[in-house]
Biopython code that builds the backbone (N, CA, C, O; Angstrom):
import numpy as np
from Bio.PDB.StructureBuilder import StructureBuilder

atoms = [
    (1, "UNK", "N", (0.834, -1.186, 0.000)),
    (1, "UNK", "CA", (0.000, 0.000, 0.000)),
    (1, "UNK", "C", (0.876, 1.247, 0.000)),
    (1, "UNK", "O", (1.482, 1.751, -0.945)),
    (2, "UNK", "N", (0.799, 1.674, 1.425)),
    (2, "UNK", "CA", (2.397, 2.882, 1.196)),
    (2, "UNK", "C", (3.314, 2.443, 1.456)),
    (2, "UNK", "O", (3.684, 1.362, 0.999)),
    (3, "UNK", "N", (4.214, 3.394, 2.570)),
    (3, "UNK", "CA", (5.042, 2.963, 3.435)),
    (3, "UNK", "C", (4.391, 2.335, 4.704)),
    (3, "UNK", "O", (3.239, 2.479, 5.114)),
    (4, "UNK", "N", (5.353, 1.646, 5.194)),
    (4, "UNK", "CA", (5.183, 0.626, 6.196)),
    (4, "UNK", "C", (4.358, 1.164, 7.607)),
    (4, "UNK", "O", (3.442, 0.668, 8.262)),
    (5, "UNK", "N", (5.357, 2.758, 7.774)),
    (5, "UNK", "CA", (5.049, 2.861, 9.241)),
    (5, "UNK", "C", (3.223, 3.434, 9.178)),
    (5, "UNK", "O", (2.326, 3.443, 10.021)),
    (6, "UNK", "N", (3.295, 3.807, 7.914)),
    (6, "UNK", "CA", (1.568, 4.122, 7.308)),
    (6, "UNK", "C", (0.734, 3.234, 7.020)),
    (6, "UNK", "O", (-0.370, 3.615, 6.632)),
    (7, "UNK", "N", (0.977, 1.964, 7.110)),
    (7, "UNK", "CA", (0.447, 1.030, 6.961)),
    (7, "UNK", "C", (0.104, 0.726, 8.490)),
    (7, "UNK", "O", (-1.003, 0.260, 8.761)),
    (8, "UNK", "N", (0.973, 0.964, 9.418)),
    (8, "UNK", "CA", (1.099, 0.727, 10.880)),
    (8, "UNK", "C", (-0.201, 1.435, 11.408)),
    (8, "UNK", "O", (-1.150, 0.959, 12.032)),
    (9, "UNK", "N", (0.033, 2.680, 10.985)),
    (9, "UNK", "CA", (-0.745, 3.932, 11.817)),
    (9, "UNK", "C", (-2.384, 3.587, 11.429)),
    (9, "UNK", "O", (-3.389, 3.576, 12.140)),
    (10, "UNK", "N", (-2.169, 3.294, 9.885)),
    (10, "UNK", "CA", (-3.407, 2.659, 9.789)),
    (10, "UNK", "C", (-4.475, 1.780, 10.546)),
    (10, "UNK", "O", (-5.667, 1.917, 10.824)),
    (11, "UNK", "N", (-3.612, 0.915, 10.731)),
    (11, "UNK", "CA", (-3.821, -0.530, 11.610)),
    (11, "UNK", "C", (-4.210, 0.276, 12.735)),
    (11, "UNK", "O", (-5.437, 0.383, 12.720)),
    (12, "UNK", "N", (-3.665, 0.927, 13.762)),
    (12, "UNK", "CA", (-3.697, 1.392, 14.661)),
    (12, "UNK", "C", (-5.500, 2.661, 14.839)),
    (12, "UNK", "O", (-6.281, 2.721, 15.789)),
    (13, "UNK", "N", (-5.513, 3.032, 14.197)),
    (13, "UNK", "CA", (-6.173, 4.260, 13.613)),
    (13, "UNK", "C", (-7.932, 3.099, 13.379)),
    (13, "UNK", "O", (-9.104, 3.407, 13.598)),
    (14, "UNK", "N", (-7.458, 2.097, 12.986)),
    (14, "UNK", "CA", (-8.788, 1.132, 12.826)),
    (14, "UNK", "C", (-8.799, 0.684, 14.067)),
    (14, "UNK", "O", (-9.953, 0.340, 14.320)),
    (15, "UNK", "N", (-8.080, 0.508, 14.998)),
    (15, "UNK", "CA", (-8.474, -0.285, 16.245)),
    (15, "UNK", "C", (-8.589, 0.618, 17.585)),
    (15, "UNK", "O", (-9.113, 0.383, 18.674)),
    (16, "UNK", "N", (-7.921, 1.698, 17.099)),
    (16, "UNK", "CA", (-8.385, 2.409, 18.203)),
    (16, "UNK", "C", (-10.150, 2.822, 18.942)),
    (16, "UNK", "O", (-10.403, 2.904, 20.144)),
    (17, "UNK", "N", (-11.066, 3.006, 17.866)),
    (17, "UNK", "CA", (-12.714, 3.284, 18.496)),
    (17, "UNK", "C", (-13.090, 1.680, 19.475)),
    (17, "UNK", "O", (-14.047, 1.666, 20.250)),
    (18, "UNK", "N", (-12.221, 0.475, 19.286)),
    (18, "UNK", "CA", (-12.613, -0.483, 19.757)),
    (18, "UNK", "C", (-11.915, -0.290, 21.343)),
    (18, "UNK", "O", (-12.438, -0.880, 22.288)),
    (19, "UNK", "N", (-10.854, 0.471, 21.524)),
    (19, "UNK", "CA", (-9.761, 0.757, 22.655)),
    (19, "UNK", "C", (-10.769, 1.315, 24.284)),
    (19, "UNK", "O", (-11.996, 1.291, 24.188)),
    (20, "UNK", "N", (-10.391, 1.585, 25.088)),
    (20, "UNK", "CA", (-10.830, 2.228, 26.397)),
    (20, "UNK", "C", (-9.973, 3.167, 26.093)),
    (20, "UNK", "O", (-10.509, 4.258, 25.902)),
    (21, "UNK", "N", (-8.709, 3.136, 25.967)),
    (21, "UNK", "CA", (-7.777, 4.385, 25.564)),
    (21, "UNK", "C", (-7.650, 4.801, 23.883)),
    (21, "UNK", "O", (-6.828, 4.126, 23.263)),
    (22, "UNK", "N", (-8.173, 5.541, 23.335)),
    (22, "UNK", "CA", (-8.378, 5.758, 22.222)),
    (22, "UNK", "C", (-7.196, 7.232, 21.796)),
    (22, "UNK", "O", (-7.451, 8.273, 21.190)),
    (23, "UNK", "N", (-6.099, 6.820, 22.314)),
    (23, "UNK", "CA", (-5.094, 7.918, 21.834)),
    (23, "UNK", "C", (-3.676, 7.161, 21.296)),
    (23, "UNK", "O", (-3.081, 6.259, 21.885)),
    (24, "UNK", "N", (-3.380, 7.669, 20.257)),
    (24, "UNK", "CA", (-2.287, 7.296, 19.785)),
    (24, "UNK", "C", (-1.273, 8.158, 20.144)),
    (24, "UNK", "O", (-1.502, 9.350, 20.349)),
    (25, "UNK", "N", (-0.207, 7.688, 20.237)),
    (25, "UNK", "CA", (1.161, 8.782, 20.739)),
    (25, "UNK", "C", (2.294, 8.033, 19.462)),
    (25, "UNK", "O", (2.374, 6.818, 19.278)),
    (26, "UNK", "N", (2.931, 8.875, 18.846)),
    (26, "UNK", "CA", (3.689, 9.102, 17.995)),
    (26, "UNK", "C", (5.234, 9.596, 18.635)),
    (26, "UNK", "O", (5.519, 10.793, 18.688)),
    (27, "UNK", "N", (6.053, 8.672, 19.044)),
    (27, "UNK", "CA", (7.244, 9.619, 19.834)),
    (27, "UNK", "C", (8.982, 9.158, 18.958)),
    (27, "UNK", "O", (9.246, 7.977, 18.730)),
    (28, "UNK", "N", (9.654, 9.940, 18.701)),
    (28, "UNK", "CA", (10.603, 9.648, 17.759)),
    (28, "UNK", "C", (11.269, 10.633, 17.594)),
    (28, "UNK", "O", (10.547, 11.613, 17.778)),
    (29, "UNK", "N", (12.529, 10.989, 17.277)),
    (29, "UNK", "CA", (13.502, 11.928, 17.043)),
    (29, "UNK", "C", (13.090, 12.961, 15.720)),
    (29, "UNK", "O", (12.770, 14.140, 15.871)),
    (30, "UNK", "N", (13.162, 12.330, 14.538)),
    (30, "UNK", "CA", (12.764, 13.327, 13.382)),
    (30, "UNK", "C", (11.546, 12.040, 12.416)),
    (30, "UNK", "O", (11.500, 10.809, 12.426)),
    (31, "UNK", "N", (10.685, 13.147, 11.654)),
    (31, "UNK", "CA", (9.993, 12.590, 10.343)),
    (31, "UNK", "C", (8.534, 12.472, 10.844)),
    (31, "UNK", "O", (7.621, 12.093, 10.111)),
    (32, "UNK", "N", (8.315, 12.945, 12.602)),
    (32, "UNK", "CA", (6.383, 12.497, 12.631)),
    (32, "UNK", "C", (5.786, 13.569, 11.911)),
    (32, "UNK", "O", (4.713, 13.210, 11.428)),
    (33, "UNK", "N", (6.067, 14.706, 11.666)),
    (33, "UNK", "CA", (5.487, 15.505, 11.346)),
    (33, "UNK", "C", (4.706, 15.261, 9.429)),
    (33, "UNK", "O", (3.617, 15.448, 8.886)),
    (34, "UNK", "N", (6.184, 14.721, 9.000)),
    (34, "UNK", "CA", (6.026, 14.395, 7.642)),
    (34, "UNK", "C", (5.407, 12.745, 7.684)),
    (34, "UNK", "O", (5.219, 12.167, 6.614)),
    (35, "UNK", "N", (5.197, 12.254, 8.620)),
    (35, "UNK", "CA", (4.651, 10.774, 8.493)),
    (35, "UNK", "C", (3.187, 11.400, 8.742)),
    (35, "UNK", "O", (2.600, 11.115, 7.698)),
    (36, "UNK", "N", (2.401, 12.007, 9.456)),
    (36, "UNK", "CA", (1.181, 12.738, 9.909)),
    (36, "UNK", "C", (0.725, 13.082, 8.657)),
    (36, "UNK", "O", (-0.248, 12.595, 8.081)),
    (37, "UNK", "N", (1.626, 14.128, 8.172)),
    (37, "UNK", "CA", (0.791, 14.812, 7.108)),
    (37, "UNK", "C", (0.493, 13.358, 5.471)),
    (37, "UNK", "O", (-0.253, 13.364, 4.492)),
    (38, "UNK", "N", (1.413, 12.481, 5.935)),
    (38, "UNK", "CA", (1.295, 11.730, 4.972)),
    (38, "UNK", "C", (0.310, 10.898, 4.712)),
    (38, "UNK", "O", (-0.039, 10.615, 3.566)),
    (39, "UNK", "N", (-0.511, 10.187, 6.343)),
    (39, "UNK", "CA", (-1.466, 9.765, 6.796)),
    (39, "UNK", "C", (-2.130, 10.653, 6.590)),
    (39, "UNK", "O", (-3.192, 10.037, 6.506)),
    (40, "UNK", "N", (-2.475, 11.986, 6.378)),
    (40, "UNK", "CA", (-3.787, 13.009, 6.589)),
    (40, "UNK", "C", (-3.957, 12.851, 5.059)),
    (40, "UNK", "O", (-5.113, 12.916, 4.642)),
    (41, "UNK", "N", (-3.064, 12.673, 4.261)),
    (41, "UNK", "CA", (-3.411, 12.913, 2.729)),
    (41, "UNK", "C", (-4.175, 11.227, 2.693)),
    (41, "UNK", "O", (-5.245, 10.871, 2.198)),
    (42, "UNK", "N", (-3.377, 10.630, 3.253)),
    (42, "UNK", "CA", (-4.101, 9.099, 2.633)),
    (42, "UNK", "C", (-5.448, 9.247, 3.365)),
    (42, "UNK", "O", (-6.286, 8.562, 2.778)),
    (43, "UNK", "N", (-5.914, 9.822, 4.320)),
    (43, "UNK", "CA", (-7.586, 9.304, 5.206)),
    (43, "UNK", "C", (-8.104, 10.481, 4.496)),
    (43, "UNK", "O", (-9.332, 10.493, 4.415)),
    (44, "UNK", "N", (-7.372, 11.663, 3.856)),
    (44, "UNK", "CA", (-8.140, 12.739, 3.006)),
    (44, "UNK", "C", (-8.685, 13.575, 4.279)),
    (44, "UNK", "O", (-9.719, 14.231, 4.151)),
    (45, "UNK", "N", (-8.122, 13.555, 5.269)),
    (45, "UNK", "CA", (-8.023, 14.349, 6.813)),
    (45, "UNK", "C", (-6.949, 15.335, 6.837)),
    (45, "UNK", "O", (-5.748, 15.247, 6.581)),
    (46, "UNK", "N", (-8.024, 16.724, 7.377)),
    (46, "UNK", "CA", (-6.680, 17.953, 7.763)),
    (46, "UNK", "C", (-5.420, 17.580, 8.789)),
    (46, "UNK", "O", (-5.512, 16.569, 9.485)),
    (47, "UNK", "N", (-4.473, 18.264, 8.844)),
    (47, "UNK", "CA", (-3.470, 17.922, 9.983)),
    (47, "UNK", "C", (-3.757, 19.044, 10.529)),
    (47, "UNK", "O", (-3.897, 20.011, 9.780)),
    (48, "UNK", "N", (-3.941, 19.239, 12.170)),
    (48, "UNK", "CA", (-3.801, 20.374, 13.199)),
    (48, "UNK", "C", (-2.683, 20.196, 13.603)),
    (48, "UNK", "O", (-2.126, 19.098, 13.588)),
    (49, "UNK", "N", (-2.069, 21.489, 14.123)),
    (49, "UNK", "CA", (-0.832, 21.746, 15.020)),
    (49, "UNK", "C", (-1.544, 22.151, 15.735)),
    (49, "UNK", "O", (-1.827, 23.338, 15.572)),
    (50, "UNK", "N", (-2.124, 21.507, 16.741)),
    (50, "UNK", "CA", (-2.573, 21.419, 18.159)),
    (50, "UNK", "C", (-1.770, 22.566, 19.107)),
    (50, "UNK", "O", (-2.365, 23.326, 19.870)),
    (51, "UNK", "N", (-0.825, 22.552, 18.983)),
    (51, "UNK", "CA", (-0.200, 23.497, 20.350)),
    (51, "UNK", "C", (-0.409, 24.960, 19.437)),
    (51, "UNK", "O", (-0.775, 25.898, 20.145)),
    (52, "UNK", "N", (-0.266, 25.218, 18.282)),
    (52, "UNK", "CA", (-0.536, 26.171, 17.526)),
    (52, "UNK", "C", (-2.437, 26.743, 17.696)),
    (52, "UNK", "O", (-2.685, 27.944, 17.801)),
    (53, "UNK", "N", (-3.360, 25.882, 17.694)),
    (53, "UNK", "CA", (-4.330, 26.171, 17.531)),
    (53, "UNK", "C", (-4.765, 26.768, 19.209)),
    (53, "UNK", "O", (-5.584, 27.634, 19.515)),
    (54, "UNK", "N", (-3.888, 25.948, 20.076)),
    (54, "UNK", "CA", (-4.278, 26.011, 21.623)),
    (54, "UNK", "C", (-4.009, 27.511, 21.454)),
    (54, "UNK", "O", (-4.769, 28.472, 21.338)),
    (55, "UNK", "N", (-2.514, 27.378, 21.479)),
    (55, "UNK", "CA", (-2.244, 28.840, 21.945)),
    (55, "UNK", "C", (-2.699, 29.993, 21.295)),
    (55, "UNK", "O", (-2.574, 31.109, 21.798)),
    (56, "UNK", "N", (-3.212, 29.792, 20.221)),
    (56, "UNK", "CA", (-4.299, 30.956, 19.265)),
    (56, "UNK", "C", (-5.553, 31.061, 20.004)),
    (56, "UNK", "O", (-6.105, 32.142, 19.800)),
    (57, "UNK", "N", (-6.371, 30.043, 21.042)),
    (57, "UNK", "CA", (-7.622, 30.335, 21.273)),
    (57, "UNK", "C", (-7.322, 30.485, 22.754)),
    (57, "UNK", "O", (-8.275, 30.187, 23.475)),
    (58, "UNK", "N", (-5.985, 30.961, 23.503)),
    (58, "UNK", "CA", (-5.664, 30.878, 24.552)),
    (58, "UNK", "C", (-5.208, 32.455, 24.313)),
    (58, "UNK", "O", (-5.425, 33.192, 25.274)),
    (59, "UNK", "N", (-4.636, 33.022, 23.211)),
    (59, "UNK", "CA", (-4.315, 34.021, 23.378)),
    (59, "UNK", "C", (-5.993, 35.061, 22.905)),
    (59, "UNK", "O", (-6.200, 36.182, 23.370)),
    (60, "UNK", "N", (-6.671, 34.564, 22.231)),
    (60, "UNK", "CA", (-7.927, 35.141, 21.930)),
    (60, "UNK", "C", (-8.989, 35.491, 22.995)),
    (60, "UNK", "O", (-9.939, 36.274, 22.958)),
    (61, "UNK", "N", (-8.366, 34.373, 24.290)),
    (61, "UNK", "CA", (-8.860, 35.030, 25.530)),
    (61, "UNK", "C", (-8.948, 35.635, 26.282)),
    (61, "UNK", "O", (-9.813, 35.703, 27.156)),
    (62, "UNK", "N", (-7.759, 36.407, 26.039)),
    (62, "UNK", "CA", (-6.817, 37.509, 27.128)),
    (62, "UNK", "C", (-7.639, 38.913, 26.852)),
    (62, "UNK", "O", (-7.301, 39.949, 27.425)),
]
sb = StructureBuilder()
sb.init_structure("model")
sb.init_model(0)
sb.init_chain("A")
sb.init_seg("    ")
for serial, (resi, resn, name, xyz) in enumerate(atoms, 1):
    if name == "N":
        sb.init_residue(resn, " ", resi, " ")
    sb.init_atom(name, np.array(xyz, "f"), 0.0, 1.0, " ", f" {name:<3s}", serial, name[0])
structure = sb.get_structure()
């Protein structure tokens, strides 16, 4: 299909709604960012930068 570790996340990404813990953690030195966006193109899903969006509706509060 793709690459491997996208094939992984996949797998993962299908079994998670079946989980009690339904969060994936991604932890690694370099490339999640470009493995994310690579998965967002294959599910046809936006990518958020989460700490980006926080701190935009954190500073919109002040």
């Amino acid at each position: 299909m793709c690459h491997p570790i996208i094939d992984e996340l996949l797998t993962y990404t299908r079994q998670a709604p079946m989980m009690y813990y339904q969060l994936i953690i991604i932890v690694g030195k370099s490339g999640k960012t470009t493995v994310l966006r690579k998965l967002g193109q294959h599910l046809k899903v936006p990518v958020i930068n989460l700490s980006l969006e926080l701190s935009k509706n954190l500073l919109m509060t002040c």
